[in-house]
Phi, psi and omega in degrees: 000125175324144159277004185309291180319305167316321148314314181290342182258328153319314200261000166350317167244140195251124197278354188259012208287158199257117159007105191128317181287170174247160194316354214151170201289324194251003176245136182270321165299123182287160170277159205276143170254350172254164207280179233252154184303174182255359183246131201306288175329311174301317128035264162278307171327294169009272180305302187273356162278348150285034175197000189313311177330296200279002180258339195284324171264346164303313183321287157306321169284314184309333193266346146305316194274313174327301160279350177297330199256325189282349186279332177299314161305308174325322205257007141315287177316297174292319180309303181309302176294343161283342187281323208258350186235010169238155183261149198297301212285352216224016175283292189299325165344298185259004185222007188307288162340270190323289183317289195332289216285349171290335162326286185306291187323265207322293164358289210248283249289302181335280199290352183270322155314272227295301176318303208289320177305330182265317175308308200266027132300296197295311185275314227224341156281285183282004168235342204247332183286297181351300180288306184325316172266010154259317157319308215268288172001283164323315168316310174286325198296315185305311197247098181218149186265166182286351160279359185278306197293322205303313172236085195177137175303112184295358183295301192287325168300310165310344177281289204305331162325258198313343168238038146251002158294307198275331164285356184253309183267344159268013152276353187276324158338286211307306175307271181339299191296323182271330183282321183305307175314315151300291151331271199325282181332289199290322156288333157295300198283332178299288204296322173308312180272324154284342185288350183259348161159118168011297200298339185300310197286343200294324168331312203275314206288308186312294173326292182311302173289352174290290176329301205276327175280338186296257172347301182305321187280317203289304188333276161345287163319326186246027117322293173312299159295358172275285197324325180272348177278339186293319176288321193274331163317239197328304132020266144005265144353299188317306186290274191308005161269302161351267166343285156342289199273012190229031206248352180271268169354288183299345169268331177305318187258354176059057189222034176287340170298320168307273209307320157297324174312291197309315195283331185282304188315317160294342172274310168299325179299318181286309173302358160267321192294290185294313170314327216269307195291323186285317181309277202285326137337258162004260180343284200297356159280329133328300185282341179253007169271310170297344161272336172286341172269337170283017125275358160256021168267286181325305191299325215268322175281311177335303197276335155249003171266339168306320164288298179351304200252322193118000206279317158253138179304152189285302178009312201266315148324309160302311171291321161237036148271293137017272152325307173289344166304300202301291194307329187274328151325300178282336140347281184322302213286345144285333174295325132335296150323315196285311177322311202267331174301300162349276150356281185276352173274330181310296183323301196280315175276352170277262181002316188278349153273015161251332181273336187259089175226103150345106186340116173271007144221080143315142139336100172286150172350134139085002197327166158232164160293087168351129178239156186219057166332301205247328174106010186257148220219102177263126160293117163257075179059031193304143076333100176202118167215062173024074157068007185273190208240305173290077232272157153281283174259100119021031195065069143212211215206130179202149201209114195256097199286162178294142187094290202319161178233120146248136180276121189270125121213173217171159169295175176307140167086353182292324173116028154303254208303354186257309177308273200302348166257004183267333171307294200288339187108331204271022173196109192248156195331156166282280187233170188079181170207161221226127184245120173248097188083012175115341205250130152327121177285334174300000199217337156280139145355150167269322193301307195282334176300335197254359196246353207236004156226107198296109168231128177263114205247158164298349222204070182278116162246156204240166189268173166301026208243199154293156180299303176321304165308307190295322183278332195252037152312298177328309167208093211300350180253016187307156173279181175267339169326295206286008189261306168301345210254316152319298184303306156303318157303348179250358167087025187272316193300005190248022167231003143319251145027314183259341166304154180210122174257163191300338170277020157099000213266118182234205205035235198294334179272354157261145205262139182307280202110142199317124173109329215094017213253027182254346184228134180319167192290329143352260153309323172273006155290329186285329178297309195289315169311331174262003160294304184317335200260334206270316190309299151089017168310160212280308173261155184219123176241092184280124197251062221070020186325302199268358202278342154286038191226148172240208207280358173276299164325282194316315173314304170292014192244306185294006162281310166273343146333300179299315174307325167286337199255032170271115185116335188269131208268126195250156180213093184237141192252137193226167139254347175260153193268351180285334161289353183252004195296336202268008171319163182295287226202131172229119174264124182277110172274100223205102154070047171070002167251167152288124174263328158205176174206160160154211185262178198296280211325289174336314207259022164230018195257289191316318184084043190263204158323291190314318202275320160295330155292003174266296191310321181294313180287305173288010166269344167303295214294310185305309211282350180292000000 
């Protein structure tokens, strides 16, 4: 078979098109840039009006194969009455027609409904809606602030990515395919069969309000219990990536049996949550095999007690025995449908606390791009102590000139790192506003804000890639000259250079390992550092830069410091104070105020907070 037909229907959707754009060739609805509604219709709406066009000809083809399927008892029926009202030599003769075109239906018409039904699922659905609601999904989630992953497993949040796609769009298959089977089917057999006598239809007729109270009891119930089986699922996940990515801790502490305890509870919570969910699977196979069977009973005496009397041809015995077969077949297998619909909406209502969540840092109305001539950052009456009574920062008012390099210090908890993340956006001021060249940041992009400051944290983690992909994070269109040349100024390249990763990959192309955890703490600091340098922003904020490194390194590194901070308005956090002595200006911090500033020299004159932390870290270093 040509791949033409295959293609044409792959390529309909494009699943990656970008927020604006519209889904695909036959679809018009641009994608949505705001996240998906939190009520389970809006929800799916969301999603299937960028797609409506292909579920709307799935729709017409299930009502093809539907009447293609409800036509077979009939044509069972007649085939049988033409055998019983012709003598052998004079059949095709007088019925050629009638066989032909029944012919043809099973032949042609049946398997080409069926091809147009699997292109456009198998091709044009189930790979393409699937990728579409996990791109889109991701899109959202990723630009989420940073208290959304803080509190949350990142394991469940990637479980809920990943299975509201493939639940979502095969309940909506699933739905489409069981309502034509039903529609269709169950009204071609009501109708067909009263038209050959009433009494034939009382079975089917009878069947159906059973059947909707059947349904009616089961639905609900197994709704309820996908969703909790759906929760303790992801739960689950949570915990064992958890585990995983903390597995350097747990061998450390010889505390892998705490980690079966943790994982068995999760395991045991999902295995009762699906027994619960199989209990009613069970129940509801039962109870529709005892009810198909007692309606394929019924058809069956009816329909012969009726020949019996005369009333009907066996032709019409032959068409509605069959027919009550068929319905009771398709019956399981919608109910089974019903089952797996259920199912994938629990999965699609869990999946939605983490994607139908409303940006938890937006862009505000109207946003602009940050411009950063000169670099300069002023704390305006800043306020902040994350929703308490009580601030981490304290009314306060700091004023950073362009160029300057300042040192943040204090003790743990003075509110350093809360100040620099009140910079960065991931947190916005209680009261003040916090200026960089004059522009509110609170009124700028997080992107031109975050793209226009460079930070190196104490606390590195490098992605899962090449040495390479991790440096030009900084800049992605940087050349590989300049990614070595970065690499070096930061002292990396020569243990670069010496990498080999298990797959055979070595230098700048070998990959790190989750975290970063194949290179010493050191080394992904020297990594981080040549992103920054590469990256080459206006602002630079060292957040503990050097505190993995040790004093031969940190020396030499602080040397290509200065070279990065030239030109640059700087903000660096030391707890050891001897990297910061050589700062511009040291702001002393105490219970979220300033308590005092001025230069190293100065701030040991005054005999304030700063001169005590100084006397303490060199009565450490002496008595060491």
């Amino acid at each position: 078979m040509s791949l033409g037909p295959f293609r044409l229907f792959e390529r309909l959707i494009d699943p990656v098109a970008p927020p604006g754009a519209p889904a695909g060739r036959l679809l018009g609805t641009p994608v949505p840039e705001a996240a998906p509604p939190r009520s389970l219709p809006g929800f799916y709406w969301h999603f299937l009006k960028q797609t409506r066009a292909l579920f709307l000809a799935l729709f017409v083809a299930g009502m093809l194969v539907a009447l293609m399927d409800a036509a077979i008892p009939t044509m069972i029926g007649r085939l049988v009455g033409l055998l019983t009202s012709h003598r052998p030599e004079t059949l095709w003769a007088e019925a050629w027609p009638t066989l032909l075109g029944m012919g043809a239906i099973v032949l042609l018409g049946r398997p080409l409904a069926l091809l147009l039904q699997n292109l456009i699922t198998q091709q044009g659905i189930n790979g393409n809606v699937t990728s579409m609601i996990r791109w889109q999904s991701h899109w959202q989630v990723v630009r989420q602030g940073l208290p959304f992953f803080q509190e949350d497993f990142a394991g469940r949040i990637a479980t809920r990515v990943m299975q509201a796609g493939p639940a979502l769009r095969e309940s909506i298959v699933q739905v489409i395919n069981a309502v034509w089977y039903i529609l269709v089917y169950g009204t071609a057999a009501l109708g067909l069969l009263a038209a050959t006598d009433w009494r034939l239809a009382l079975p089917i007729a009878a069947w159906f309000p059973c059947y909707a109270l059947l349904l009616r009891f089961i639905v609900p119930r197994m709704r309820d219990r996908s969703r909790e089986a759906s929760a303790q699922r992801s739960a689950l996940t949570g915990r064992i990536v958890d585990s995983y990515t903390n597995i350097q801790t747990v061998k450390l502490f010889a505390r892998a049996r705490d980690e079966d305890a943790f994982i068995r509870d999760g395991v045991l919570g999902l295995t009762e949550a699906f027994q619960r969910q199989m209990r009613l699977v069970t129940f509801n196979g039962f109870a529709l095999a005892t009810l198909n069977a007692a309606m394929i009973t019924a058809m069956a005496a009816i329909a012969v007690w009726l020949w019996t009397r005369g009333d009907i041809e066996v032709a019409a015995v032959a068409t509605a025995l069959p027919m009550a077969w068929q319905i009771a077949n398709i019956s399981g297998w919608v109910a089974f449908n019903v089952t797996s619909i259920f199912e994938n909406l629990g999965v699609v209502q869990e999946s939605m606390g983490s994607i139908a969540v409303p940006p938890t840092a937006p862009d505000p109305p109207g946003a602009r791009p940050l411009r950063v001539p000169r670099g300069e950052i002023r704390f305006e009456h800043v306020r902040f102590a994350y929703g308490r009574e009580t601030g981490v920062i304290q009314g306060l008012d700091l004023r950073i000139a362009p160029g300057e390099r300042v040192g943040l210090v204090g003790h743990s908890g003075a509110g350093k790192s809360t100040l620099v993340n009140l910079l960065l956006g991931f947190f916005r001021p209680e009261a003040g506003r916090i200026l960089i060249d004059g522009q509110d940041i609170a009124g700028v992009t997080l992107e031109s804000l975050r793209a226009a400051i460079g930070v190196v944290t104490q606390d590195t983690a490098l992605l899962h890639r090449s040495i390479r992909d991790n440096i030009r994070y900084g800049r992605p269109e940087a050349t590989p000259a300049e990614v070595e040349a970065a690499a070096a100024r930061a002292h990396a390249d020569a243990f670069i250079r010496d990498l080999q990763d298990w797959r055979g990959r070595a230098g700048y192309e070998a990959h790190v390992g989750e975290r970063g955890v194949k290179l010493s703490g050191g080394q992904r600091q020297r990594v981080a550092i040549a992103r920054v340098l590469l990256k080459d922003a206006p602002i630079l904020v060292l957040d503990e830069a050097t505190s993995a490194l040790d004093s031969e390194v940190e020396a030499a590194i602080q040397e290509q410091l200065e070279t990065l901070m030239e030109g640059k308005t700087v903000i660096a956090i030391a707890h050891r104070l001897s990297t910061l002595s050589r700062m511009d200006r040291l702001v002393v911090l105490d219970h979220g105020r300033i308590a005092e500033e001025g230069t190293h020299a100065g701030l040991l004159r005054q005999g304030g907070v700063y001169a005590r932390l100084w006397r303490q870290q060199s009565g450490a270093f002496t008595e060491a």
